[in-house]
C-alpha positions as CSV (number, residue, x, y, z in Angstrom):
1,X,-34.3,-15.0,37.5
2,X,-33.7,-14.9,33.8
3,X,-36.0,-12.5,33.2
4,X,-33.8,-9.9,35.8
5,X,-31.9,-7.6,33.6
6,X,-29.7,-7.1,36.4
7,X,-29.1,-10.9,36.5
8,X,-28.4,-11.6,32.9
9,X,-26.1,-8.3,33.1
10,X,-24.2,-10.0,35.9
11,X,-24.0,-13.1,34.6
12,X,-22.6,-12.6,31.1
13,X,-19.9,-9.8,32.8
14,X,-19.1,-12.8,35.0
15,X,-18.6,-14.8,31.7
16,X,-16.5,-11.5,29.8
17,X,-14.1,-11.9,33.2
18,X,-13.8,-15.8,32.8
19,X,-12.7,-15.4,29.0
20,X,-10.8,-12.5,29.9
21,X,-8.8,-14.3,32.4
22,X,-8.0,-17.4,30.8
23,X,-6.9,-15.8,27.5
24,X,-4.2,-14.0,30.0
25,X,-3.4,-17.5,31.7
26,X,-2.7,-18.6,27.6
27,X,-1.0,-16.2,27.0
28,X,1.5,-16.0,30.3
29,X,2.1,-19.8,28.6
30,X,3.9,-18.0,25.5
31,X,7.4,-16.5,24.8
32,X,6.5,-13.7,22.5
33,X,6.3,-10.0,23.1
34,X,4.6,-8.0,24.6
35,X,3.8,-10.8,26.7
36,X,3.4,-8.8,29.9
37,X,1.0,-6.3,28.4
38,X,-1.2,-8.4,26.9
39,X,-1.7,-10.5,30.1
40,X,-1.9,-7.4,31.9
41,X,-4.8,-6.1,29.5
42,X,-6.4,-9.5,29.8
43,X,-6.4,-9.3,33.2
44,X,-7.1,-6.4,33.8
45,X,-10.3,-6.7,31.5
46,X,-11.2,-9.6,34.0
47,X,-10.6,-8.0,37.0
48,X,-13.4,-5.0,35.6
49,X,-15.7,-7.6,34.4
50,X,-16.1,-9.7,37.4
51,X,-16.2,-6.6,39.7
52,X,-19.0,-5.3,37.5
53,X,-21.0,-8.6,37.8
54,X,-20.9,-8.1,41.7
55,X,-21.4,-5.1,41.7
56,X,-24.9,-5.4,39.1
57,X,-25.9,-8.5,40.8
58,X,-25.7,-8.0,44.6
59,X,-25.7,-4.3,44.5
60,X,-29.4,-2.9,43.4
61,X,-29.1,0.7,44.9
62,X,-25.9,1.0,42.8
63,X,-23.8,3.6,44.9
64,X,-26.6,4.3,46.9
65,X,-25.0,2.0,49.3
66,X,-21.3,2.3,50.9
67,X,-20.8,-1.3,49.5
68,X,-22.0,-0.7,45.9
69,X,-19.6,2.5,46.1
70,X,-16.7,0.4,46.9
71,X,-17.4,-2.0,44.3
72,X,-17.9,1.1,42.0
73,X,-14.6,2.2,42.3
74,X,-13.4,-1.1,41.9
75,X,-14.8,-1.4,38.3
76,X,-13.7,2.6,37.0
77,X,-10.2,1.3,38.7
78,X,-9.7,-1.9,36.6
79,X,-11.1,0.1,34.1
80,X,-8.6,2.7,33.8
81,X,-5.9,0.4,34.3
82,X,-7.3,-1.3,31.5
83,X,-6.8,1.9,29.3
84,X,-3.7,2.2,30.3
85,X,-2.5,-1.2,29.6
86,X,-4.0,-0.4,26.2
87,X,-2.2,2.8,25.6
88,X,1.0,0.7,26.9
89,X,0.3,-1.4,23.6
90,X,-0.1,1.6,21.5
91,X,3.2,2.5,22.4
92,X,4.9,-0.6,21.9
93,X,3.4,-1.1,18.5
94,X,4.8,2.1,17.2
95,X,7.6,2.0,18.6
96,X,8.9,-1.2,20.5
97,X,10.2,-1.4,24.3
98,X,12.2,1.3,23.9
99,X,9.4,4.2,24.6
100,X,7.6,2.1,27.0
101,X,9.5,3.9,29.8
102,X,6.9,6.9,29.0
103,X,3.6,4.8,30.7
104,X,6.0,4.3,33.6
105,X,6.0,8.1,34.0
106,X,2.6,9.2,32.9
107,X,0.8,6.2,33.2
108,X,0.6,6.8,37.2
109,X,-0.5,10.6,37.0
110,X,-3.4,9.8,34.3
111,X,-4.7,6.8,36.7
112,X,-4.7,9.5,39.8
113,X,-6.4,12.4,37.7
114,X,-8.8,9.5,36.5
115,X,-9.8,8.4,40.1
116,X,-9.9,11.6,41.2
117,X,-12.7,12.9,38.6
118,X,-14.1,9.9,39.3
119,X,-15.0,10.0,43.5
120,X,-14.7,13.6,43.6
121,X,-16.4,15.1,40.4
122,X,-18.2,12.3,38.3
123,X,-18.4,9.0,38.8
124,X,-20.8,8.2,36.3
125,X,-20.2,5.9,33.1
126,X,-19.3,8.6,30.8
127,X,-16.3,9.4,32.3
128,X,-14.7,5.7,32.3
129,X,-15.7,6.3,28.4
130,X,-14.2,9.2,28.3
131,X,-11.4,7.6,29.6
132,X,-10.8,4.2,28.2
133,X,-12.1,5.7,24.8
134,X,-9.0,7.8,23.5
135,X,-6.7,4.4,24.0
136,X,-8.8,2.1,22.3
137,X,-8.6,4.4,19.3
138,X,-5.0,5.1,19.9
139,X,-4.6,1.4,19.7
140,X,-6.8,1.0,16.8
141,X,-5.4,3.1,14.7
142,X,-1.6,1.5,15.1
143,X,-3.1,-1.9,14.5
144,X,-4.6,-0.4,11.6
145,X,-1.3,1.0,10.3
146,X,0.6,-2.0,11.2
147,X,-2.1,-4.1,8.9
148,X,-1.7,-2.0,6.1
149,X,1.7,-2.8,5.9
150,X,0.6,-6.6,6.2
151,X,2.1,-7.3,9.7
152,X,1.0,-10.5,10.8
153,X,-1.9,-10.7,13.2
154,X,-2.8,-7.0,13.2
155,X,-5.4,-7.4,11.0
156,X,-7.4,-9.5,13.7
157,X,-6.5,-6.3,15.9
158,X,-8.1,-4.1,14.4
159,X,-11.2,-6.2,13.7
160,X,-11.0,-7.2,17.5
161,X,-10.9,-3.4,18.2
162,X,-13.4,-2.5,15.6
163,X,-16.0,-4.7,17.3
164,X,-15.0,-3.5,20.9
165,X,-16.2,-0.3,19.5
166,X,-19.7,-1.5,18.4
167,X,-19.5,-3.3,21.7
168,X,-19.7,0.2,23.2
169,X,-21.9,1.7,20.6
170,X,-24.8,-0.9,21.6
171,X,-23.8,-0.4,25.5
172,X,-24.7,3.5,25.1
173,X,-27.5,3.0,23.0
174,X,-31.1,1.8,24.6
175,X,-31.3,-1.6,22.4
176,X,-33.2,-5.2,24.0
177,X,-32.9,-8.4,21.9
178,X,-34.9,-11.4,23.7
179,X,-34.4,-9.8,27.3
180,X,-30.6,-8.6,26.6
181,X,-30.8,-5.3,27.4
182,X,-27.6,-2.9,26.2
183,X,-25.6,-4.0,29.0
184,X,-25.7,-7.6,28.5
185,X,-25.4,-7.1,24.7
186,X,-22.2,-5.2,24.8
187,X,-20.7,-8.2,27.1
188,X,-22.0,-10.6,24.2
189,X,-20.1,-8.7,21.5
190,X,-17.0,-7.7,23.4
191,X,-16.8,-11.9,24.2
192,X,-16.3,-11.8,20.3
193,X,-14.2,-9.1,20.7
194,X,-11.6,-10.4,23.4
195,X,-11.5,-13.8,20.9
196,X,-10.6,-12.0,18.3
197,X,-7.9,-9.8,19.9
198,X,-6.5,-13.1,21.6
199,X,-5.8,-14.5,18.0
200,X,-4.2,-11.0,16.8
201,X,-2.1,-11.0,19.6
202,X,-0.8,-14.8,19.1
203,X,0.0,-14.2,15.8
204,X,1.8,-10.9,16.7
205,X,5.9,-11.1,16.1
206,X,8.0,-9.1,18.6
C-alpha cells in the first residue's frame, strides 16, 4: 500500500488537514487579532486538505466519476476560500479592520467567477493556482514589508510563505524522493510551512 502514490498522496493531505485544523483550534484559544482570519485560513486549509485525501484515495478515475467530481469541487472550493481568507489578511496587514469591509464585497463575486471557470470552463489544477497564487504573493509581500520594519512575528511569515511557495514549486514540477512523488512532497513541505506560519501569526500584535 505504501508503494501506491495515490495512497501516500492521500495520507500525508490527510496529515496537512490534521495540522491545519488544530493550529486553527490553538488559535480560536487566543485573544489576539486577526483571530478570525487566521482560524478561518487554518481551516480552511484543512477542509482542502482532507477533501483532497478523499478525493486521491477513494477516487482513482478522478472526475471521471460523478463522485470524484463532487469531491473535486469540494477541494477548488476550500481552495478558493482559502485564497480569499489569505487576501482577507493582506488586507488587514496593511491596513487594519478598517478596510476589511472590501472582502465582504468582492470577496463573494471572486469566489463565484472562481467556481464558475472552474465547472464550466477549466477545472484542472492550474486554475486553483492561478487563483490562490496572486494572494499568497499579495500576502507575502506585506509580511515582507511589515518585517522590514521589524514587526514582530512577520519575519516567520514570510519564511512560512516563502516555503509555501517552494511547496508549490515541487508540486508542479515532476520530482520522486524515496516513493514521494510531487504531490506528496509538496504536503511535506507545506506541513513545515503551516508550522511556521502558526508561529508568525502567535507572535503577531493586533
Amino acid at each position: 500500500m505504501l508503494n501506491n502514490p495515490d495512497f501516500l498522496v492521500g495520507l500525508t493531505d490527510l496529515l496537512l488537514s490534521i495540522e491545519a485544523c488544530i493550529f486553527a483550534v490553538l488559535y480560536l484559544r487566543r485573544s489576539s487579532a486577526p483571530r478570525a482570519l487566521v482560524v478561518a485560513f487554518f481551516f480552511l486549509l484543512g477542509a482542502a486538505s482532507f477533501s483532497g485525501a478523499i478525493f486521491h484515495v477513494f477516487f482513482p478515475l478522478k472526475v471521471a466519476t460523478s463522485g470524484g467530481w463532487i469531491v473535486w469541487l469540494i477541494v477548488t472550493a476550500s481552495t478558493g476560500l482559502t485564497a480569499i481568507a489569505l487576501w482577507a489578511l493582506a488586507i488587514w496587514g496593511i491596513s487594519g479592520k478598517r478596510s476589511l469591509y472590501l472582502v465582504a464585497y468582492i470577496g463573494p463575486v471572486l469566489f463565484a467567477a472562481f467556481m464558475y471557470w472552474i465547472v464550466v470552463i477549466d477545472y484542472h489544477y492550474g486554475t486553483v493556482i492561478a487563483f490562490y497564487a496572486p494572494a499568497l504573493v499579495a500576502f507575502g509581500g506585506v509580511a515582507f514589508y511589515k518585517a522590514l520594519q521589524k514587526k514582530a512575528g512577520w519575519g516567520q511569515l514570510f519564511l512560512g510563505v516563502a516555503l509555501s511557495a517552494i511547496a508549490a514549486l515541487v508540486q508542479l514540477s515532476s520530482l520522486s524522493v524515496m516513493g514521494f512523488d510531487h504531490n506528496a512532497l509538496y504536503h511535506l513541505l507545506q506541513a513545515i510551512a503551516l508550522f511556521v506560519l502558526y508561529r508568525g501569526f502567535c507572535q503577531v500584535r493586533g
